[in-house]
C-alpha positions in Angstrom: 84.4 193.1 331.3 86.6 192.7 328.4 89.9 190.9 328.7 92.0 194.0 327.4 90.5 195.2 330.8 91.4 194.9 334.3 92.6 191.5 336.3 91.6 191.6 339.7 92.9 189.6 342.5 90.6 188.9 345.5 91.6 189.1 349.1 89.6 188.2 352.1 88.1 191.2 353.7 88.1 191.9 357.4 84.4 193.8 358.8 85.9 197.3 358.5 86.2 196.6 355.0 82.3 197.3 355.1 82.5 200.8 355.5 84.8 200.9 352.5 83.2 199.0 349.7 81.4 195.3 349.6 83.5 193.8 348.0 87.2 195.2 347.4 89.2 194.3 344.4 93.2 195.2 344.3 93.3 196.1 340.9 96.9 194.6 340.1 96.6 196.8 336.2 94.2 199.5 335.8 91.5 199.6 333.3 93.6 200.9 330.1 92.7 203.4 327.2 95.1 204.5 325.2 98.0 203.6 327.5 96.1 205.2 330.8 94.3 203.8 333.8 90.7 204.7 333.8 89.4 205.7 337.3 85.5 204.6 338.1 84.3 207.0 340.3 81.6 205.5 342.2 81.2 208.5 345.3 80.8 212.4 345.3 79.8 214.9 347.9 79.4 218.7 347.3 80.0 219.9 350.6 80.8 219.1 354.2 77.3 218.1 355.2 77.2 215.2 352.3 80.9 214.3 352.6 80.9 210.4 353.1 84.4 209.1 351.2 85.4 205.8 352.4 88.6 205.9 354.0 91.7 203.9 352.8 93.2 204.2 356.1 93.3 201.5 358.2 92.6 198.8 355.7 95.1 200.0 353.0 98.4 200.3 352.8 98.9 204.0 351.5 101.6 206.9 351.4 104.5 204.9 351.1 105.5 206.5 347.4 103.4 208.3 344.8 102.2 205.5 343.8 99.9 205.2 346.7 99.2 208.7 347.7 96.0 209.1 349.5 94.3 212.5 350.7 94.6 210.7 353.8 98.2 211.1 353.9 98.5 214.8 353.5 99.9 216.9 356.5 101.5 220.1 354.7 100.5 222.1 352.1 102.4 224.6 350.8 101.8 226.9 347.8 104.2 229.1 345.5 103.1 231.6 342.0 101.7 235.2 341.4 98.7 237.1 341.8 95.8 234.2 341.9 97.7 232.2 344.1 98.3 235.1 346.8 94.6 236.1 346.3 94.2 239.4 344.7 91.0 240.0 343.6 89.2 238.0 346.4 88.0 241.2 348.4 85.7 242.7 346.3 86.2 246.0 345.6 90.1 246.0 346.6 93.5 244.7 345.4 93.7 243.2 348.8 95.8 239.7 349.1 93.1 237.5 350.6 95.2 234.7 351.1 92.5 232.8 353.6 90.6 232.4 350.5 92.9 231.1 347.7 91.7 227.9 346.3 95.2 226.3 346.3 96.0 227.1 350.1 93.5 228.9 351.8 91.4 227.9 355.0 89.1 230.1 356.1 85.5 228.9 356.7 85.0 225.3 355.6 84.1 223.8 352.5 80.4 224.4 352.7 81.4 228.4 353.2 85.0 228.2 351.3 85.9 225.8 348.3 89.7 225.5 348.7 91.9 222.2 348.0 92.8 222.5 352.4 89.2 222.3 353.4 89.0 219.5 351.1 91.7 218.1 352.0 90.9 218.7 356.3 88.0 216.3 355.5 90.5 213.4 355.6 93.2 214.9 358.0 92.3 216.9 360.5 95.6 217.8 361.0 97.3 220.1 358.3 99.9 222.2 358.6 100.4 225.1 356.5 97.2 226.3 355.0 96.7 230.4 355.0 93.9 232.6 357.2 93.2 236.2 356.3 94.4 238.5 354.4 97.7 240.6 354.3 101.7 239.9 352.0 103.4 237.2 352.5 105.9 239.2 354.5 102.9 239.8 357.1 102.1 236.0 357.3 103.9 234.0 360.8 106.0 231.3 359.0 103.7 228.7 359.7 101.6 229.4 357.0 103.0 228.1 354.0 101.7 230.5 351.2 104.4 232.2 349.7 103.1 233.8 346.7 103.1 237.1 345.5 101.8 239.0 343.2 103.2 240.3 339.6 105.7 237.5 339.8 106.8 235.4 337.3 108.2 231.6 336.9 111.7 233.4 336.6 111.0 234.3 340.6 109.9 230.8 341.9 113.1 229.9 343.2 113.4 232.7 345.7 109.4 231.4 346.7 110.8 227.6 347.0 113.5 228.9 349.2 111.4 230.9 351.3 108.9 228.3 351.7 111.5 225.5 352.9 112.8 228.2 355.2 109.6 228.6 356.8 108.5 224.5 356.7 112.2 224.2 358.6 111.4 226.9 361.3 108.8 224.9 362.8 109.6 221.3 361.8 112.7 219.3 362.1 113.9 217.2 359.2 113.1 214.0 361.2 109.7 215.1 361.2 109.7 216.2 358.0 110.6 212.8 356.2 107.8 211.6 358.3 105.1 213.8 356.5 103.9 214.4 353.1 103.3 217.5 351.8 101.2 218.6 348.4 102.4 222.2 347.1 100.7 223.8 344.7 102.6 226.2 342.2 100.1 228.1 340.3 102.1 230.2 337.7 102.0 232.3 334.3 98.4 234.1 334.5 99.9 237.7 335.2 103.6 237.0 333.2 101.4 235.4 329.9 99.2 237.9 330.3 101.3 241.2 330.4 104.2 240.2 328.5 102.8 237.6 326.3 106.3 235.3 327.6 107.0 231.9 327.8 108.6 230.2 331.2 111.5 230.4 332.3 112.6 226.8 332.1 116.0 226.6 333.9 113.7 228.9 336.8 111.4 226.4 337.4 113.6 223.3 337.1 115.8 224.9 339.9 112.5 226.1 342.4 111.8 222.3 341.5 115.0 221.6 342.7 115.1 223.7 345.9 111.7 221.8 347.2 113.2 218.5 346.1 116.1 219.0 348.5 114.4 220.7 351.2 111.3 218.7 351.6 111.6 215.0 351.4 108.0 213.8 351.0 106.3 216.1 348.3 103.8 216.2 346.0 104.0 218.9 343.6 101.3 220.0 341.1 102.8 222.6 338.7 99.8 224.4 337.4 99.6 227.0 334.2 98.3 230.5 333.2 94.1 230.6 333.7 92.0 230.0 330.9 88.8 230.8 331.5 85.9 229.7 328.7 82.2 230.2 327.5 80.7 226.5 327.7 79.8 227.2 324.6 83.2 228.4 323.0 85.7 226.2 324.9 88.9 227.4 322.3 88.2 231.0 323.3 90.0 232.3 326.3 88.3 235.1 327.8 91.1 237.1 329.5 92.5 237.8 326.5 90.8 240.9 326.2 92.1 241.9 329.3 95.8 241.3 328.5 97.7 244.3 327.5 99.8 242.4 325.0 97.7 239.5 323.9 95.0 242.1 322.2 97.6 242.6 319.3 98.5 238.7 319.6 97.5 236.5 316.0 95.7 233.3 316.7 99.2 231.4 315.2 101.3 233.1 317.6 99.2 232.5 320.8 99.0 228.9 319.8 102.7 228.8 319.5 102.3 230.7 323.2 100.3 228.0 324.6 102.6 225.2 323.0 105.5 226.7 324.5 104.3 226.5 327.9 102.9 222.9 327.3 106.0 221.7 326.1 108.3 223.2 328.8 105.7 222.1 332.3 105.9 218.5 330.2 109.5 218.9 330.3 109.8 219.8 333.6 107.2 217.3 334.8 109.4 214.2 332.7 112.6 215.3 333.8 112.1 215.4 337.4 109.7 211.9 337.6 112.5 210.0 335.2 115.0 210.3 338.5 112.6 207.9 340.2 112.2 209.6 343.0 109.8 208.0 345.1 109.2 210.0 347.2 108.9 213.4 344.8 107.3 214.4 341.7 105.6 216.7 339.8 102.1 216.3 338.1 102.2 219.6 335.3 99.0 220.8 334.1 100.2 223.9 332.0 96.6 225.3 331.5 93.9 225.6 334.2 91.0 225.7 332.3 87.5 226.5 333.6 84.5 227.2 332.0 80.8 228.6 332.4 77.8 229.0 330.4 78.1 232.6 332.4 82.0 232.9 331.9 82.1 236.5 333.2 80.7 235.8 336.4 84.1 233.8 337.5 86.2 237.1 336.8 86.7 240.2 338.5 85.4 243.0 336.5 87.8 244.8 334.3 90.7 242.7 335.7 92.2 239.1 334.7 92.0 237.9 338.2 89.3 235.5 339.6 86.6 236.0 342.0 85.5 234.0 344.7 83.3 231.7 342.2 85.7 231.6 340.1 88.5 230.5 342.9 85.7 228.0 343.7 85.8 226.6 340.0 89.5 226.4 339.9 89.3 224.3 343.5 86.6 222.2 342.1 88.4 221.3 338.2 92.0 220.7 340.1 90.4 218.1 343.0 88.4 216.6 340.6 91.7 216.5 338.0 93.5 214.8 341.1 91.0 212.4 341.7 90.2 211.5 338.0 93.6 211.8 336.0 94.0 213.1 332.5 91.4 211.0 331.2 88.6 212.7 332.2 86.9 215.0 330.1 86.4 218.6 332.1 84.3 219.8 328.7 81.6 217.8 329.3 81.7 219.5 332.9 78.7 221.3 334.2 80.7 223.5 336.6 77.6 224.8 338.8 76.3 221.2 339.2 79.2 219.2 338.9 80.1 217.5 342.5 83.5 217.2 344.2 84.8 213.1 343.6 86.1 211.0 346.3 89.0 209.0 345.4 88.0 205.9 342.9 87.5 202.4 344.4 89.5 200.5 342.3 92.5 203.4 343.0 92.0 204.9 345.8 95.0 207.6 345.7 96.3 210.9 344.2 96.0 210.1 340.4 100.1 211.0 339.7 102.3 210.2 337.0 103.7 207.7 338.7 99.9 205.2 338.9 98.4 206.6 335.6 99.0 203.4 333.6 99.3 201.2 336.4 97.5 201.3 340.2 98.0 198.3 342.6 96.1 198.4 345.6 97.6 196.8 349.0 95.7 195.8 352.3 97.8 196.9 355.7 97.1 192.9 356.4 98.5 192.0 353.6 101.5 194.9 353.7 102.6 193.9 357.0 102.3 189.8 355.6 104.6 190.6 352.7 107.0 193.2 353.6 107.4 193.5 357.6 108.4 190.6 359.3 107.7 189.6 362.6 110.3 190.9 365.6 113.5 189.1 366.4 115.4 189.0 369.5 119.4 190.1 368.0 121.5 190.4 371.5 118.6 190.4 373.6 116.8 193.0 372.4 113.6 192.8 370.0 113.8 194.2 366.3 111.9 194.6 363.8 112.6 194.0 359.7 111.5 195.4 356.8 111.8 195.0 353.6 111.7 196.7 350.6 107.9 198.2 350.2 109.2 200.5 347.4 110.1 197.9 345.0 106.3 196.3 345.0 
C-alpha cells in the first residue's frame, strides 16, 4: 500500500471481533483520492435471505455524531418532497399514493418482496419508527408514520412538510426521547416542479424546511435528493423524461444545462451552509440529481407519465443505499443496475458515508471509547457518578 495511503493503528481484538472482520484496522485517515476517502467494500447481499453485514454494534463505538453514523443507529425515518416520494404511480393502472411502497420510506413486504431504504435499514434495527404501510394522502395516514409528502409540490412547500413532520414525530415521542434517537429523513424534491415549470429551487424554502427539522429534531440525518434522471446505459447525458415534461420539450440543450447547474449549485449551497455550523449532531448530504440508468430505460417509468414504477422505485432504493454506503467516489456509470448488489457498510468505515467522514473516517472500539472518554464512577457525597468527557472532540 502506498504511503500517500492509509496509516492504520492496531488494536487488540476481543472474540466477537470474529464475526466482524479478522483482523480490524481503525483507519485513523482514509484512503485519499483527490481530497476523498475511498471506501473498500468487501460484503454485499441482494436480499434478505443473503443479508450477512457484520455489525459495528457492540464492538464499535458508533452514532455519537455524523462522523460515526451506522445503519445500526437509525430509529426514525422520516420523509418530505412531491409525487415520487408520496408514491404515485406505484399502483399500476391508478394515480393512487402507494405510500407502503416508496423507496425513501415505505415498508410493506420486506426487502426480498419490497426494495425500500426501511427494509434495508430494519435489517440492522428492528426497531424503526416511522416508515409508511399502504396506500392513501398524507392527511389519511395516523401521525406515526412519518411520510409527509405530497404530490404536485414543490421545494417552495417543504417547510409546511418539515413542520408537519416534527408535529407528528412530537405527538408520539417526547423530546427526551427524541435527543436519544437518530433519525434519517429523506427529502426527495424537484421531479414534478423541473419538470412542469422548467424552475429552479426555491433557496430560502429549503434553507428554512432545513431549519424547521434542525430545531425540531435533534439527532438527524438528512439526505436532500434532486429531480429524477433517468438514462439509457448507453446514453448516460440523455435524460429520458424530458419528453414527458410539458416545458422541457421546447427547452435548448444550453438552457437545461444552465437548469441542472442551478439546482447543483443551490442543494451545494444548502448542504455547505448548514454542515459549516458544525453541528454534530445534524446535517445534510445533497445529491441534486438522482440518476438511474438501464440498458431498458423505459421499463423503470410508468408509461406516458414522468413517475417511476415499482422497478424503477427499486433502482432509486438501490443507487441511494449504495450512494450512502460508498460516498461520491463511486462511479454509478459503471453500474449494472439489474445485477448490481446492495453494499454493507465498508470495513475500514463502517458508517453513513456523510460530509462530515468523506476525507477523514476514524474508527473507535466501545473498549477503547469507554478507556478514553468515560471514566470509571466516583463516590461525590455518597452517591456514585459517572464522568464523561468530551467524545465529540475526538
Amino acid at each position: 500500500m502506498s504511503d500517500k495511503l492509509s496509516k492504520y493503528v492496531l488494536f487488540a481484538c476481543p472474540e466477537l471481533c470474529k464475526e466482524f472482520i479478522s483482523v480490524i484496522h481503525v483507519q485513523i485517515f482514509s484512503q485519499m483520492q483527490e481530497g476523498t476517502a475511498i471506501s473498500e467494500m468487501s460484503q454485499t447481499f441482494s436480499g434478505k435471505q443473503s443479508f450477512s453485514c457484520p455489525r459495528a454494534k457492540p464492538l464499535l463505538h458508533t452514532g455519537d455524531s455524523l462522523a460515526d453514523l451506522s445503519p445500526e443507529d437509525i430509529d426514525i425515518v422520516g420523509a418530505m418532497g412531491d409525487a415520487l416520494t408520496a408514491g404515485r404511480g406505484l399502483w399500476e393502472g391508478t394515480d393512487v399514493e402507494f405510500r407502503g411502497a416508496a423507496f425513501p420510506i415505505g415498508g410493506d413486504a420486506t426487502i426480498d418482496g419490497l426494495v425500500t431504504i426501511p427494509n434495508i435499514l430494519l435489517e440492522f434495527n428492528e426497531q424503526l419508527a416511522g416508515v409508511s404501510h399502504g396506500m392513501g394522502k398524507r392527511s389519511r395516514l395516523p401521525d406515526y408514520q412519518l411520510n409527509v409528502a405530497e404530490s404536485n409540490t414543490e421545494t417552495e412547500h417543504l417547510p409546511e412538510q418539515a413542520t408537519e413532520l416534527v408535529r407528528r414525530l412530537h405527538s408520539f415521542m417526547s423530546m427526551k426521547d427524541l435527543s436519544e434517537k437518530w433519525a434519517l429523513v429523506t427529502i426527495a424534491t424537484g421531479t414534478e416542479e423541473f419538470c412542469n415549470h422548467c424552475d429552479t429551487p426555491n433557496h430560502s424554502s429549503i434553507r428554512r424546511a432545513l431549519g424547521i427539522i434542525r430545531k425540531g429534531i435533534p439527532k438527524a440525518f438528512v439526505v436532500l435528493l434532486g429531480p429524477v434522471h433517468v438514462a439509457s446505459s448507453y446514453k448516460l447525458h440523455i435524460n429520458l423524461l424530458s419528453p414527458r415534461c410539458r416545458c422541457l420539450e421546447s427547452v435548448s440543450k444550453k438552457k437545461y444545462r444552465m437548469l441542472i447547474g442551478k439546482w447543483r449549485e443551490v442543494f451545494v449551497q444548502v448542504q455547505d451552509e448548514f454542515n459549516s455550523l458544525n453541528h454534530t449532531t445534524f446535517g445534510v448530504l445533497a445529491i441534486p440529481l438522482l440518476s438511474i440508468h438501464s440498458r431498458d430505460p423505459e421499463s423503470l417509468l410508468v408509461p406516458g407519465k414522468t413517475l417511476l414504477n415499482r422497478k424503477g422505485h427499486s433502482y432509486a432504493a438501490k443507487w441511494m443505499w449504495n450512494r450512502l454506503m460508498t460516498g461520491p467516489s463511486f462511479n454509478f456509470s459503471n453500474s449494472i443496475f439489474s445485477q448490481e448488489y446492495y453494499y454493507c457498510p465498508s470495513v475500514g468505515c463502517p458508517y453513513f458515508r456523510t460530509v462530515q467522514n468523506s476525507k477523514r473516517c476514524s474508527v473507535l472500539s466501545e473498549s477503547d471509547y469507554q478507556r478514553l472518554y468515560v471514566t470509571k464512577k466516583v463516590k461525590t457525597n455518597g452517591s456514585a457518578k459517572v464522568r464523561i468527557k468530551d467524545a465529540h472532540n475526538r
